[in-house]
ZADO-1210 file (C-alpha; in nm, 4 decimals, padded with zeros to 6 digits):
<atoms>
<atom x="-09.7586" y="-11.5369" z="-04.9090" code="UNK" pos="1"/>
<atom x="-09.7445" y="-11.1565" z="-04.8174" code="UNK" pos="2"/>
<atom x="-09.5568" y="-11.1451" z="-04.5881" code="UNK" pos="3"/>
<atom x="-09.4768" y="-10.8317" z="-04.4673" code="UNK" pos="4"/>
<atom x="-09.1088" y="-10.6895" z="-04.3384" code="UNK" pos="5"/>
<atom x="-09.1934" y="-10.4054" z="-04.1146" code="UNK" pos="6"/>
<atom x="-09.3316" y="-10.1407" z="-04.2827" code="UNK" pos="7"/>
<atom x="-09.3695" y="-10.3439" z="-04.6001" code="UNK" pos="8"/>
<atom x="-09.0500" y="-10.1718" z="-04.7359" code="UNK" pos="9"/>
<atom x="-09.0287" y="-10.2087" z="-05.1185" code="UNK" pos="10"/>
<atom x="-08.6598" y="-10.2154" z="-05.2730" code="UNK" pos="11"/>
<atom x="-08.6899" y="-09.8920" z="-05.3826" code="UNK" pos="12"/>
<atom x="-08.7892" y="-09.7620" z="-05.0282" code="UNK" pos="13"/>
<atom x="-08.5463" y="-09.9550" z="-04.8792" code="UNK" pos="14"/>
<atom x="-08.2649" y="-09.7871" z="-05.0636" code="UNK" pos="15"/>
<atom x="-08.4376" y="-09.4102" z="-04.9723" code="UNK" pos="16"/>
<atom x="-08.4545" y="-09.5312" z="-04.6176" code="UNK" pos="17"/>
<atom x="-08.1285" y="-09.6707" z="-04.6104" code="UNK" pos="18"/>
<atom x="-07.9361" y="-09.4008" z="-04.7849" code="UNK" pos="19"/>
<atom x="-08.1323" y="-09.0458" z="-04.6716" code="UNK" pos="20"/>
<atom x="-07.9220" y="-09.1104" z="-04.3218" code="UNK" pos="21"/>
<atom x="-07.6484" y="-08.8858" z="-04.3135" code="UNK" pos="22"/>
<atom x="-07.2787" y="-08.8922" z="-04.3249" code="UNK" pos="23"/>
<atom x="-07.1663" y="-09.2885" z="-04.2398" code="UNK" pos="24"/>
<atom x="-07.1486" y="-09.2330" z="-03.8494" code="UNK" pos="25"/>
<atom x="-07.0425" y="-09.6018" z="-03.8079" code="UNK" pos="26"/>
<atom x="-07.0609" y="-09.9834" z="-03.8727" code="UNK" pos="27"/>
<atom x="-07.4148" y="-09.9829" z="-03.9144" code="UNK" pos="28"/>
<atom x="-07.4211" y="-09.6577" z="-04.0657" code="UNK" pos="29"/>
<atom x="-07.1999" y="-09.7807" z="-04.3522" code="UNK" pos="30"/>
<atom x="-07.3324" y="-10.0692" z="-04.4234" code="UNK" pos="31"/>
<atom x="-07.7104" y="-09.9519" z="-04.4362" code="UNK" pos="32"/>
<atom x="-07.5789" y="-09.7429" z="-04.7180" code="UNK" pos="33"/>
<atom x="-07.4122" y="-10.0249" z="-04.8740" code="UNK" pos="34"/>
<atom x="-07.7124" y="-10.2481" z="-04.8734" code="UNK" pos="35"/>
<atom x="-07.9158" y="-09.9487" z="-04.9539" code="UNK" pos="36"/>
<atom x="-07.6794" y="-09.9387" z="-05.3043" code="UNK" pos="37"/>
<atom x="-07.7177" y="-10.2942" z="-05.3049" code="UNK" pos="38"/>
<atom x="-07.3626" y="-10.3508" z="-05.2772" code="UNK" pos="39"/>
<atom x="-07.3239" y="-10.6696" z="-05.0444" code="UNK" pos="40"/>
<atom x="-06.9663" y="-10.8184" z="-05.0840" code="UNK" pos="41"/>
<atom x="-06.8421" y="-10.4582" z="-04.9908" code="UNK" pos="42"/>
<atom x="-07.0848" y="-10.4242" z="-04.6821" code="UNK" pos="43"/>
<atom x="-06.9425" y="-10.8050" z="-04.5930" code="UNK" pos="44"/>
<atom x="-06.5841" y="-10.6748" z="-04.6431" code="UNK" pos="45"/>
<atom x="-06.5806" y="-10.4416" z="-04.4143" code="UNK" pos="46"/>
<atom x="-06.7624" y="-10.6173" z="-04.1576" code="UNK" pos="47"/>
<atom x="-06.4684" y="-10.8623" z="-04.1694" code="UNK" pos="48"/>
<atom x="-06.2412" y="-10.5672" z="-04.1603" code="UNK" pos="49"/>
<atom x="-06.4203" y="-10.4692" z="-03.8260" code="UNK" pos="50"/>
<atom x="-06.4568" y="-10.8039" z="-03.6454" code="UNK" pos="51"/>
<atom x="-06.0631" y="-10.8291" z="-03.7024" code="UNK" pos="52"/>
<atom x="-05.9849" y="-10.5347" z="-03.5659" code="UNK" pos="53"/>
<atom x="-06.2641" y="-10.4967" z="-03.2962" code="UNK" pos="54"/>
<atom x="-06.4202" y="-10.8655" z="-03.2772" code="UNK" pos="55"/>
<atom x="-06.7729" y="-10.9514" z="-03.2608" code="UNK" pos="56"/>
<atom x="-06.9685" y="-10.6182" z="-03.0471" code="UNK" pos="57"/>
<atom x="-07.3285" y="-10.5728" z="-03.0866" code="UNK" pos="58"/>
<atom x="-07.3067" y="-10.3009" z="-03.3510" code="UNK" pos="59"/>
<atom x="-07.1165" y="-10.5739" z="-03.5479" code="UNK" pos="60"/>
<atom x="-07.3965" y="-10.7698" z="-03.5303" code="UNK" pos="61"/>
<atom x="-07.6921" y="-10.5573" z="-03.5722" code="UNK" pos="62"/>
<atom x="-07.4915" y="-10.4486" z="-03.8925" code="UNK" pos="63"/>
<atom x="-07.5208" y="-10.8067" z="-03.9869" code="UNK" pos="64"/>
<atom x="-07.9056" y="-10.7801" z="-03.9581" code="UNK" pos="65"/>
<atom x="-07.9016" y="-10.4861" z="-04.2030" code="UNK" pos="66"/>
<atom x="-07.7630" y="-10.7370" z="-04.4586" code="UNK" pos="67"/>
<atom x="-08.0236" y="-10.9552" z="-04.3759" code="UNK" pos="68"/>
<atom x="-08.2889" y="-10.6817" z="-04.4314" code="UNK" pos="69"/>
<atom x="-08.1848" y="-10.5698" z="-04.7382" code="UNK" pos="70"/>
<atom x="-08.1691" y="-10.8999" z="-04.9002" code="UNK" pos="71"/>
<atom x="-08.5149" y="-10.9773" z="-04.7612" code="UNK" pos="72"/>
<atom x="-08.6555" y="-10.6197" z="-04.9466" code="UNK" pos="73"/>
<atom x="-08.5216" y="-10.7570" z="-05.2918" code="UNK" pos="74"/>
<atom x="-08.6765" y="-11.0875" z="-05.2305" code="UNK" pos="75"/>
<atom x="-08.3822" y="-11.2889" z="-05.2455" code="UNK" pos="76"/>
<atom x="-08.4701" y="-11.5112" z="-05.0044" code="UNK" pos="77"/>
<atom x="-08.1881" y="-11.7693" z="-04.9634" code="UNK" pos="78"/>
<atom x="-07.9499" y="-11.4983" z="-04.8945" code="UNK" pos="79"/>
<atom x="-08.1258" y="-11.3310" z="-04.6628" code="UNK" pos="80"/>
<atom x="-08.2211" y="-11.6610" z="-04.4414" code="UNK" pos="81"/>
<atom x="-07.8309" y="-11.6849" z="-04.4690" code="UNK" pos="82"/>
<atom x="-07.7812" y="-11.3790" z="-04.3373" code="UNK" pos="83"/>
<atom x="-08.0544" y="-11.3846" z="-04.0727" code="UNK" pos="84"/>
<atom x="-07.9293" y="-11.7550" z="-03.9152" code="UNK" pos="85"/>
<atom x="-07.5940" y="-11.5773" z="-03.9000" code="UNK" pos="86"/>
<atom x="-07.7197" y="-11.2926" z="-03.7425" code="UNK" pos="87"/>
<atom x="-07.8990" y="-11.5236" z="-03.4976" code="UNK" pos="88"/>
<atom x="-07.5971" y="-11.6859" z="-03.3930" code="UNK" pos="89"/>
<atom x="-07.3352" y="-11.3910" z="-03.3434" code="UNK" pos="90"/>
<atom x="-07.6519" y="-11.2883" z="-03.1241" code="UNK" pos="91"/>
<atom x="-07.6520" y="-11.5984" z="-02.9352" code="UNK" pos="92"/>
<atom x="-07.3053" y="-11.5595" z="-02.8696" code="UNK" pos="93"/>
<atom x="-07.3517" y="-11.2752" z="-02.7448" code="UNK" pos="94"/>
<atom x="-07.6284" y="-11.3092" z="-02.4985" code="UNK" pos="95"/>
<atom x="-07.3703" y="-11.6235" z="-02.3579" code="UNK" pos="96"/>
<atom x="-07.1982" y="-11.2816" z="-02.1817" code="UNK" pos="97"/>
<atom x="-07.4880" y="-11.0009" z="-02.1526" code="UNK" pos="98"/>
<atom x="-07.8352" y="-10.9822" z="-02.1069" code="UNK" pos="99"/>
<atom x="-08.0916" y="-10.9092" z="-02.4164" code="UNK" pos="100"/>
<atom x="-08.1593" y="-10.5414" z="-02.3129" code="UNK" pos="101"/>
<atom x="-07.8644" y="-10.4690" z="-02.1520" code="UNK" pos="102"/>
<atom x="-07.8194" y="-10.2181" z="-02.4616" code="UNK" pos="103"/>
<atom x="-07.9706" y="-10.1273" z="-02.7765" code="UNK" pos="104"/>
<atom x="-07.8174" y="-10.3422" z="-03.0745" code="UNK" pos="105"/>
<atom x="-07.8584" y="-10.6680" z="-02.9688" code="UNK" pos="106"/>
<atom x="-08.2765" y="-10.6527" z="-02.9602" code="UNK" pos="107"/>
<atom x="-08.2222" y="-10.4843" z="-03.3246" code="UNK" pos="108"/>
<atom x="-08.0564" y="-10.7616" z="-03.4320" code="UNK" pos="109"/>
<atom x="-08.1930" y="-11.1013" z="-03.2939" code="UNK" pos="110"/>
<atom x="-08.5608" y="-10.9273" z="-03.3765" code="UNK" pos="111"/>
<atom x="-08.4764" y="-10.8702" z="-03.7128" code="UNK" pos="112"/>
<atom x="-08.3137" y="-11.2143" z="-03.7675" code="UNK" pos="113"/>
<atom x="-08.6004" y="-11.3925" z="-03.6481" code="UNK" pos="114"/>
<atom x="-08.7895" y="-11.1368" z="-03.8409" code="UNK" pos="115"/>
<atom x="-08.6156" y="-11.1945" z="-04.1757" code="UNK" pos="116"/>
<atom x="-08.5440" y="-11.5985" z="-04.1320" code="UNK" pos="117"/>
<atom x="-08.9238" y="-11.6635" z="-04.0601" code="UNK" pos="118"/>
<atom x="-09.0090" y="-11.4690" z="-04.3361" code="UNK" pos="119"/>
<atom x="-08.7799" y="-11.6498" z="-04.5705" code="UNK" pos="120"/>
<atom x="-08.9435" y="-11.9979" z="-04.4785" code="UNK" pos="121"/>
<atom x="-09.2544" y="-11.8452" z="-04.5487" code="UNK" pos="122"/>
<atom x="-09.1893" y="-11.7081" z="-04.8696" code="UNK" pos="123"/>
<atom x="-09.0140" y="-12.0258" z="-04.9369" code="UNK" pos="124"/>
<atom x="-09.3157" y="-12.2526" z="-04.9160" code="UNK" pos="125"/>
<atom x="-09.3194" y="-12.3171" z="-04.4946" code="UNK" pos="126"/>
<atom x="-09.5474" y="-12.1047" z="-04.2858" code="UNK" pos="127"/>
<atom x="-09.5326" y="-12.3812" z="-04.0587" code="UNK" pos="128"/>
<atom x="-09.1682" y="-12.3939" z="-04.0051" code="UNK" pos="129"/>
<atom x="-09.1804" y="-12.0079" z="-04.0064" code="UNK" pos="130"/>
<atom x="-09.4359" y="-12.0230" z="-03.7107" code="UNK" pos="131"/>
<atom x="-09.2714" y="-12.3133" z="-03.4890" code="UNK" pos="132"/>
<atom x="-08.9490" y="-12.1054" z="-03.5204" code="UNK" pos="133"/>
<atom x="-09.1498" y="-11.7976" z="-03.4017" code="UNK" pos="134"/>
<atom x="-09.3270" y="-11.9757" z="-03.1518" code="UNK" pos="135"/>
<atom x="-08.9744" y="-12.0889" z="-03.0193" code="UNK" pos="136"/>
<atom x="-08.8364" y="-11.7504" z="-03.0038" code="UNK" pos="137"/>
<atom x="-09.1673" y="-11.6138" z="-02.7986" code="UNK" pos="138"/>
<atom x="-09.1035" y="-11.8783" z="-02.5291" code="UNK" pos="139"/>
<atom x="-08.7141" y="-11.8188" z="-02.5038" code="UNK" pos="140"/>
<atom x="-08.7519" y="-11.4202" z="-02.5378" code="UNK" pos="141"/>
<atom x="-09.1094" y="-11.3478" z="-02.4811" code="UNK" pos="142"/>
<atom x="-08.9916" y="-11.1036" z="-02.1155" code="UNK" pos="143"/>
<atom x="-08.7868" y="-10.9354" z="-02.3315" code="UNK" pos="144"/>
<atom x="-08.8129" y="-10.6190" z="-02.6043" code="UNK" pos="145"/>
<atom x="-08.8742" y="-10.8404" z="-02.8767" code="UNK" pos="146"/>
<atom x="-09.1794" y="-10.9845" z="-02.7612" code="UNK" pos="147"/>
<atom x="-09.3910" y="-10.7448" z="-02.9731" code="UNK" pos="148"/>
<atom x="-09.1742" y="-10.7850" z="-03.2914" code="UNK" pos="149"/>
<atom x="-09.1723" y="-11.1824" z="-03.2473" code="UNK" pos="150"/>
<atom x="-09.5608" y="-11.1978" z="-03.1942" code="UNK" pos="151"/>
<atom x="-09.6310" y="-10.9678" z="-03.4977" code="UNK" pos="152"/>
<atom x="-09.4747" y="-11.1879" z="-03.7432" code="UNK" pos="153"/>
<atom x="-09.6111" y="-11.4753" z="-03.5775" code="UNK" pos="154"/>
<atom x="-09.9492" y="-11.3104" z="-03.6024" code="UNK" pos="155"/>
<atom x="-09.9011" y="-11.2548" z="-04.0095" code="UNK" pos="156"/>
<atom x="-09.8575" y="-11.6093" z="-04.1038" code="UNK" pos="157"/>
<atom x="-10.1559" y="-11.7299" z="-03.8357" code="UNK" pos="158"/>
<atom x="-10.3660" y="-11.4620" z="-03.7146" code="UNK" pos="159"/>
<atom x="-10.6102" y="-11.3967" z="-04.0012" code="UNK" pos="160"/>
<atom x="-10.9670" y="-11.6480" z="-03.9140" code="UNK" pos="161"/>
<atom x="-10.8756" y="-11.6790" z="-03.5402" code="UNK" pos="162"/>
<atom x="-11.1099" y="-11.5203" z="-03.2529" code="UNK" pos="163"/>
<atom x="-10.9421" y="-11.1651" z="-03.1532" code="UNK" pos="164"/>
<atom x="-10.8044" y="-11.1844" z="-02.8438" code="UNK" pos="165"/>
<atom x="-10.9000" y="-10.9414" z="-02.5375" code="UNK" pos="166"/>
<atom x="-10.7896" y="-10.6082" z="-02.4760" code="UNK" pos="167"/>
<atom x="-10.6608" y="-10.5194" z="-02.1323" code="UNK" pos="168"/>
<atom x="-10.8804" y="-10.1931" z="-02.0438" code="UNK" pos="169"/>
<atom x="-10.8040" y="-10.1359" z="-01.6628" code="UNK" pos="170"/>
<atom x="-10.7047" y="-09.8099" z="-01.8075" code="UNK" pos="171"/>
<atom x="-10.7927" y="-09.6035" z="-02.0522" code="UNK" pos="172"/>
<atom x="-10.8577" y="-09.2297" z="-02.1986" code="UNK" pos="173"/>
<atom x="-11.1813" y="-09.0983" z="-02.3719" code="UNK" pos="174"/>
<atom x="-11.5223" y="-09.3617" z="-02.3253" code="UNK" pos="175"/>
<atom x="-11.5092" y="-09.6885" z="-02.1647" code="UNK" pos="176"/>
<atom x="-11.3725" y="-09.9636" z="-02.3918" code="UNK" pos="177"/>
<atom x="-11.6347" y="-10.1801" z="-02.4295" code="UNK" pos="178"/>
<atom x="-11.5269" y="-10.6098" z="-02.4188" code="UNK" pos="179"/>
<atom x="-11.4576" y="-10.7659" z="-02.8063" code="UNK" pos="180"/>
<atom x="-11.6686" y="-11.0189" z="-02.6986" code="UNK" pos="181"/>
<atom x="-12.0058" y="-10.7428" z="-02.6419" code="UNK" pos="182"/>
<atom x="-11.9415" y="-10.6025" z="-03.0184" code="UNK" pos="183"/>
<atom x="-12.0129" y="-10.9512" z="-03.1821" code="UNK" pos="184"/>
<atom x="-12.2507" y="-10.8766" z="-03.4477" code="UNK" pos="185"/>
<atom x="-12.0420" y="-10.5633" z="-03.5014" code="UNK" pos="186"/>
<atom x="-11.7399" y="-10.4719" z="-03.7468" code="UNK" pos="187"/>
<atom x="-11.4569" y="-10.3569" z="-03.5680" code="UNK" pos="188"/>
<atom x="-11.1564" y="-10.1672" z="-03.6553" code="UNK" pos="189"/>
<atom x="-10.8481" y="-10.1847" z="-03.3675" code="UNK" pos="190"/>
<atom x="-10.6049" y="-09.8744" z="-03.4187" code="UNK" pos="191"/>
<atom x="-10.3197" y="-09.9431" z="-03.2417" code="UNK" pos="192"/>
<atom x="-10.0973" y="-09.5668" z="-03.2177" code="UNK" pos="193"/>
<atom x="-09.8233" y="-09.3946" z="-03.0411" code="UNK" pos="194"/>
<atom x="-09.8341" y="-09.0336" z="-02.9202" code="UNK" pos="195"/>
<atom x="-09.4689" y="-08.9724" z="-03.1094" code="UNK" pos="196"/>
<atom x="-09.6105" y="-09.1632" z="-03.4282" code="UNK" pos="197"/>
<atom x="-09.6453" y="-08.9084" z="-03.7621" code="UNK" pos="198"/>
<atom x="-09.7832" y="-09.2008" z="-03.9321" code="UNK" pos="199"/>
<atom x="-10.0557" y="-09.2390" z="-03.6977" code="UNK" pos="200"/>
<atom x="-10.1643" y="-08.8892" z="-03.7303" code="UNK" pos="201"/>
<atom x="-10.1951" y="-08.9082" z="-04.0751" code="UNK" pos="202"/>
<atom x="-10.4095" y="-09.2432" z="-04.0527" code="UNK" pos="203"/>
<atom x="-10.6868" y="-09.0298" z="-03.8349" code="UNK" pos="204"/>
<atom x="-10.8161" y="-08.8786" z="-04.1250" code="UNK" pos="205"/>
<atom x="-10.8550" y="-09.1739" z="-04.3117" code="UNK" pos="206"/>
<atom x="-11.0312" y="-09.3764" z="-04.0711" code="UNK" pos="207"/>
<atom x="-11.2786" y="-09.0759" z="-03.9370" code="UNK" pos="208"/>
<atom x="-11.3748" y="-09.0885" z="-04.2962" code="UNK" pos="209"/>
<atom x="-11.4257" y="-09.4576" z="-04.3010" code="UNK" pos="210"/>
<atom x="-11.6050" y="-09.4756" z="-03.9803" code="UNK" pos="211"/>
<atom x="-11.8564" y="-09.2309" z="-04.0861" code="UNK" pos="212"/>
<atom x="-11.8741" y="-09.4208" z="-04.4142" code="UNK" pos="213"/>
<atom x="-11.9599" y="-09.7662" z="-04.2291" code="UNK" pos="214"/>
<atom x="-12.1379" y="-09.6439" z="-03.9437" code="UNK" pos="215"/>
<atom x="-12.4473" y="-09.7519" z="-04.1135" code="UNK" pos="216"/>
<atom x="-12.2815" y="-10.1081" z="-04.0957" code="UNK" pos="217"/>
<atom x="-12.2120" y="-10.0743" z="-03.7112" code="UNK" pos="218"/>
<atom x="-11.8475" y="-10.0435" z="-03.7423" code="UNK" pos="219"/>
<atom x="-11.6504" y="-09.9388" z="-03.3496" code="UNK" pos="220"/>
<atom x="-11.3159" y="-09.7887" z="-03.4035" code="UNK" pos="221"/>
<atom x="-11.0916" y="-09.8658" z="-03.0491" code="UNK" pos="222"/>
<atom x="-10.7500" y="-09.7119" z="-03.0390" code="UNK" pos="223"/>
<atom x="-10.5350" y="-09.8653" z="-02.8353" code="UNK" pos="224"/>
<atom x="-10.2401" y="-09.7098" z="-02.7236" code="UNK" pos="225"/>
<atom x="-09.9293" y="-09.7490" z="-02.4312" code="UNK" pos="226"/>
<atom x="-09.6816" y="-09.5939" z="-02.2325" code="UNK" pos="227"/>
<atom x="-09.3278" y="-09.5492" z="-02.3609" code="UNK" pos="228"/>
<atom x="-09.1586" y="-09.3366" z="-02.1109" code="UNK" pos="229"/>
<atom x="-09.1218" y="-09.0299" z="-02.2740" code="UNK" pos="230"/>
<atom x="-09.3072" y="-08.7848" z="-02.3709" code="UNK" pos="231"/>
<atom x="-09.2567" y="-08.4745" z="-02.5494" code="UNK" pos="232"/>
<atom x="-08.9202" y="-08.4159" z="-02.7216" code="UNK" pos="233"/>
<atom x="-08.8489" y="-08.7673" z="-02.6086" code="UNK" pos="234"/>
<atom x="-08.8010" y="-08.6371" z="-02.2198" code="UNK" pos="235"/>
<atom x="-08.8312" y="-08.9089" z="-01.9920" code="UNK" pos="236"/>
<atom x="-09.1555" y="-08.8768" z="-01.8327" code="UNK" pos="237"/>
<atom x="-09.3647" y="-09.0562" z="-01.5480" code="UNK" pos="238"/>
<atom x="-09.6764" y="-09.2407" z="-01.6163" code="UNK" pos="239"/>
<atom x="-09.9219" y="-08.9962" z="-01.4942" code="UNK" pos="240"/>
<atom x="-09.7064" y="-08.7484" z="-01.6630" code="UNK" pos="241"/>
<atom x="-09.7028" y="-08.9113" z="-01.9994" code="UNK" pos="242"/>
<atom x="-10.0757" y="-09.0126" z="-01.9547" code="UNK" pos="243"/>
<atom x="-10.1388" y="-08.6487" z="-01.9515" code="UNK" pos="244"/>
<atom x="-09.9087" y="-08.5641" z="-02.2700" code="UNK" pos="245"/>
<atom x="-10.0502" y="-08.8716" z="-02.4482" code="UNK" pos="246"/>
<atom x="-10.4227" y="-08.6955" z="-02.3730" code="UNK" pos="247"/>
<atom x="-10.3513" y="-08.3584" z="-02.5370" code="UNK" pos="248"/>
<atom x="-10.1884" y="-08.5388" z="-02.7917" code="UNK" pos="249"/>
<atom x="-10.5440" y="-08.7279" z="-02.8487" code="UNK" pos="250"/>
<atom x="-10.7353" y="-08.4162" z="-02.8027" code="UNK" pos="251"/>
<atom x="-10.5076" y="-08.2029" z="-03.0488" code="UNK" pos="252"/>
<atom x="-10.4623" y="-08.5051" z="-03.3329" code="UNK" pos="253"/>
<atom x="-10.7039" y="-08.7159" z="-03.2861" code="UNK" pos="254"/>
<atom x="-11.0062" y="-08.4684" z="-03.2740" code="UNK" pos="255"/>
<atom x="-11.1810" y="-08.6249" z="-03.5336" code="UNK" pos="256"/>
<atom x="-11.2248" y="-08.9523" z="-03.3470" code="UNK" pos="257"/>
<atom x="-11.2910" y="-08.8020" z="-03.0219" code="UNK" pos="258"/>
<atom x="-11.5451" y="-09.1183" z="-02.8868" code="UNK" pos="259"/>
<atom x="-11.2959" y="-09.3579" z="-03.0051" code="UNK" pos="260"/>
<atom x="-11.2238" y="-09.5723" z="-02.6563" code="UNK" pos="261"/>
<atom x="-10.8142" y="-09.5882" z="-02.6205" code="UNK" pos="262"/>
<atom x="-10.7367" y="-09.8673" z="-02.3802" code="UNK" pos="263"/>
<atom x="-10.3365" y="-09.7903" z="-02.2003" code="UNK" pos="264"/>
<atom x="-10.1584" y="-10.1374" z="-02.1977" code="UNK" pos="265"/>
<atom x="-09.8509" y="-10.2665" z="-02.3463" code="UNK" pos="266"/>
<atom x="-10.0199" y="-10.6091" z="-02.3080" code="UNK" pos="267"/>
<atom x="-10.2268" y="-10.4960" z="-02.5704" code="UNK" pos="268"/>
<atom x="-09.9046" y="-10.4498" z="-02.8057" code="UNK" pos="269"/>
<atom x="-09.7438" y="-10.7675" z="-02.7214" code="UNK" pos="270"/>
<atom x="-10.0716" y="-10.9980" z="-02.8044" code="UNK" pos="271"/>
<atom x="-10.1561" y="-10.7884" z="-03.0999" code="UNK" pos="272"/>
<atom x="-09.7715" y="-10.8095" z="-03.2328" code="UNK" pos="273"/>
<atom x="-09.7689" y="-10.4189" z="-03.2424" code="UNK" pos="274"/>
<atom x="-09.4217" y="-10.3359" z="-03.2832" code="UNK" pos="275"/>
<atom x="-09.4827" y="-10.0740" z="-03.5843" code="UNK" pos="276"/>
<atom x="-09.7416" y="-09.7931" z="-03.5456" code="UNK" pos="277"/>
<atom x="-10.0002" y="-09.8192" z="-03.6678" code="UNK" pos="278"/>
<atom x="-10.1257" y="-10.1165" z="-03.6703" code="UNK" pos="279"/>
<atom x="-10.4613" y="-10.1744" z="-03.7794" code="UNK" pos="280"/>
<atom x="-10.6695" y="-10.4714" z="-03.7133" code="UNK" pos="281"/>
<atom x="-11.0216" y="-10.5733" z="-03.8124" code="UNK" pos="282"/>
<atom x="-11.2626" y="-10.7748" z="-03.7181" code="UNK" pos="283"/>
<atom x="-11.5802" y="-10.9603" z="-03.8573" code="UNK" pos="284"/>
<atom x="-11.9015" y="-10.9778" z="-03.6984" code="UNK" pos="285"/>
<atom x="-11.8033" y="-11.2925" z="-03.5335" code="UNK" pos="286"/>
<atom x="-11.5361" y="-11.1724" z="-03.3624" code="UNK" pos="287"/>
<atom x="-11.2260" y="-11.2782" z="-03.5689" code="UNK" pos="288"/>
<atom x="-10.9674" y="-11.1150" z="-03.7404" code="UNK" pos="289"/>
<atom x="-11.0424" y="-11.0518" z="-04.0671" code="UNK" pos="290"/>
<atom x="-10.7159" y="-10.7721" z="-04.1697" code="UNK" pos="291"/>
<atom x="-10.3830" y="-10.7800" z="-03.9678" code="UNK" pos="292"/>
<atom x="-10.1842" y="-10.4932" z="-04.1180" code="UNK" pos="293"/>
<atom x="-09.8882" y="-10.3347" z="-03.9029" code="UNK" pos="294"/>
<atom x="-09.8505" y="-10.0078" z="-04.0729" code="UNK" pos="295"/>
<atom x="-10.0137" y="-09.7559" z="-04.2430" code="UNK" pos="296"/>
<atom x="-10.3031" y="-09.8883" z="-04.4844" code="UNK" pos="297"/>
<atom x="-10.4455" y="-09.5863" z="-04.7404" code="UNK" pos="298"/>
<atom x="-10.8310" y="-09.4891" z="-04.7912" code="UNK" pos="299"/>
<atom x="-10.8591" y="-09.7325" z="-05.0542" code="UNK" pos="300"/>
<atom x="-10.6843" y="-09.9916" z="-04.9205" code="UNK" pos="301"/>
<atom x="-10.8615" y="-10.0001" z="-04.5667" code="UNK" pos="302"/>
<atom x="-11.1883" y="-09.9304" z="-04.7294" code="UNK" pos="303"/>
<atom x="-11.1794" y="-10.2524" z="-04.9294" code="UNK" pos="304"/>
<atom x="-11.1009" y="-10.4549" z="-04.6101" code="UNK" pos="305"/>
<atom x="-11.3514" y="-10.2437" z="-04.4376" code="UNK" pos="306"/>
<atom x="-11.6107" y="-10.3901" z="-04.6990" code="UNK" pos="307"/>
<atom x="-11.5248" y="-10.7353" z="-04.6831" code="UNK" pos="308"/>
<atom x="-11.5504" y="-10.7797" z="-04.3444" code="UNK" pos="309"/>
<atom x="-11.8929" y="-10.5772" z="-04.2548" code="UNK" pos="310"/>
<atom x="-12.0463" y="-10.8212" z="-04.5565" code="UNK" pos="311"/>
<atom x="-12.3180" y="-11.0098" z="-04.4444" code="UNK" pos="312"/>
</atoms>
């Protein structure tokens, strides 16, 4: 099954992503690199070096998800279900003491062992244990900043032939978002961004070609988009103020799509599993999904899924 592990991270990326960091700032730090190199016993000997000396913190355990990660990249599957049930319960030990969000490692870590163990069941021949795990994890952390992460991966084992769900449109920038359920008969592609995404911006091109390509076949490009906070140089930023930044970033980037409707909701993230921008989603003519892809997709990539679904 592809099965995808954030950005669909080959090995070899892996180890550029891992290792173009820097200096070692840290636990995690260090053992990114390791993993990167795939070196594993020395990444686990120093994590024991550090629990002995510092016990179990959450960078100790979000450097246990790293492990996780890395094994999951080279496909070794057992490990890295290993690794992810471990990081799961160092989590869960945890979260006995603190909340979830009560800082930054802890989401990084329990998201990316659920991430990495449902992905090894899958892989291993048990989508269905891989979704009743996921499933689990929505209703135990689903108020939490996992909730998109959780209901992504759920979404690529299960989401593919199922009706689309709605978008939340109370507001929006550009046209009116017109309902899923008025564009039956139509393709449609959603393009889920963020206004501090370079990925995104580099997507635009690809689908303002596409849509012109299809428009013959009726295809509707939405954009959804939400609110993270911040805005420019990652100031924090009210929500009329970042509505404002996230419109001139739309106006500036986005030019080429500039009738594309882009509902504001982060309910729209959390039921479409956006955690990674983009994510691009299409539909058939009846109304179900047809492509779940969180990440980037190129020309020839989307094109072909374009085609398939706008088939008669």
């Amino acid at each position: 099954m592809a099965f995808l592990l954030g950005n669909r991270l080959a090995a070899a990326g892996l180890f550029l992503a891992l290792t173009a960091i820097g200096a070692p700032a840290g636990i995690i730090d260090d053992v990114r690199v390791q993993v990167g190199q795939n070196s594993y016993s020395p990444a686990e000997a120093e994590l024991r070096d550090y629990r002995a000396k510092r016990g179990v913190t959450p960078e100790y355990v979000e450097a246990w998800s790293w492990i996780a990660r890395g094994a999951a990249a080279m496909k070794q599957w057992s490990q890295a279900g290993a690794y992810a049930r471990q990081t799961r319960q160092l989590s869960e030990q945890l979260l006995a003491k603190q909340k979830l969000d009560s800082e930054p490692h802890l989401p990084m870590a329990l998201g990316a062992a659920y991430e990495v163990q449902a992905q090894a069941l899958a892989e291993s021949g048990k989508p269905a244990e891989a979704a009743a795990l996921l499933r689990a994890a929505l209703v135990k952390y689903g108020n939490t900043s996992i909730r998109a992460r959780l209901q992504k991966n759920l979404n690529l084992i299960s989401f593919v032939g199922k009706p689309a769900p709605a978008l939340q449109a109370t507001q929006y920038l550009g046209p009116k978002p017109p309902t899923l359920t008025s564009l039956k008969g139509s393709p449609v592609l959603l393009f889920f961004w963020a206004h501090w995404c370079a990925d995104c911006k580099a997507e635009v091109p690809i689908i303002a070609r596409l849509r012109q390509e299809f428009a013959p076949s009726g295809l509707v490009v939405i954009g959804p988009t939400q609110y993270y906070g911040y805005a420019a140089h990652g100031n924090d930023a009210t929500p009329a103020q970042e509505r404002a930044y996230i419109d001139s970033v739309r106006q500036r980037y986005y030019a080429s799509l500039p009738d594309m409707p882009v509902p504001l909701s982060q309910q729209n993230f959390n039921t479409y599993g956006a955690s990674t921008t983009p994510t691009l989603v299409i539909l058939n003519r009846a109304g179900q999904v047809a492509t779940y892809h969180p990440g980037a997709m190129p020309y020839e990539e989307l094109r072909a899924a374009l085609q398939k679904a706008t088939a008669p």
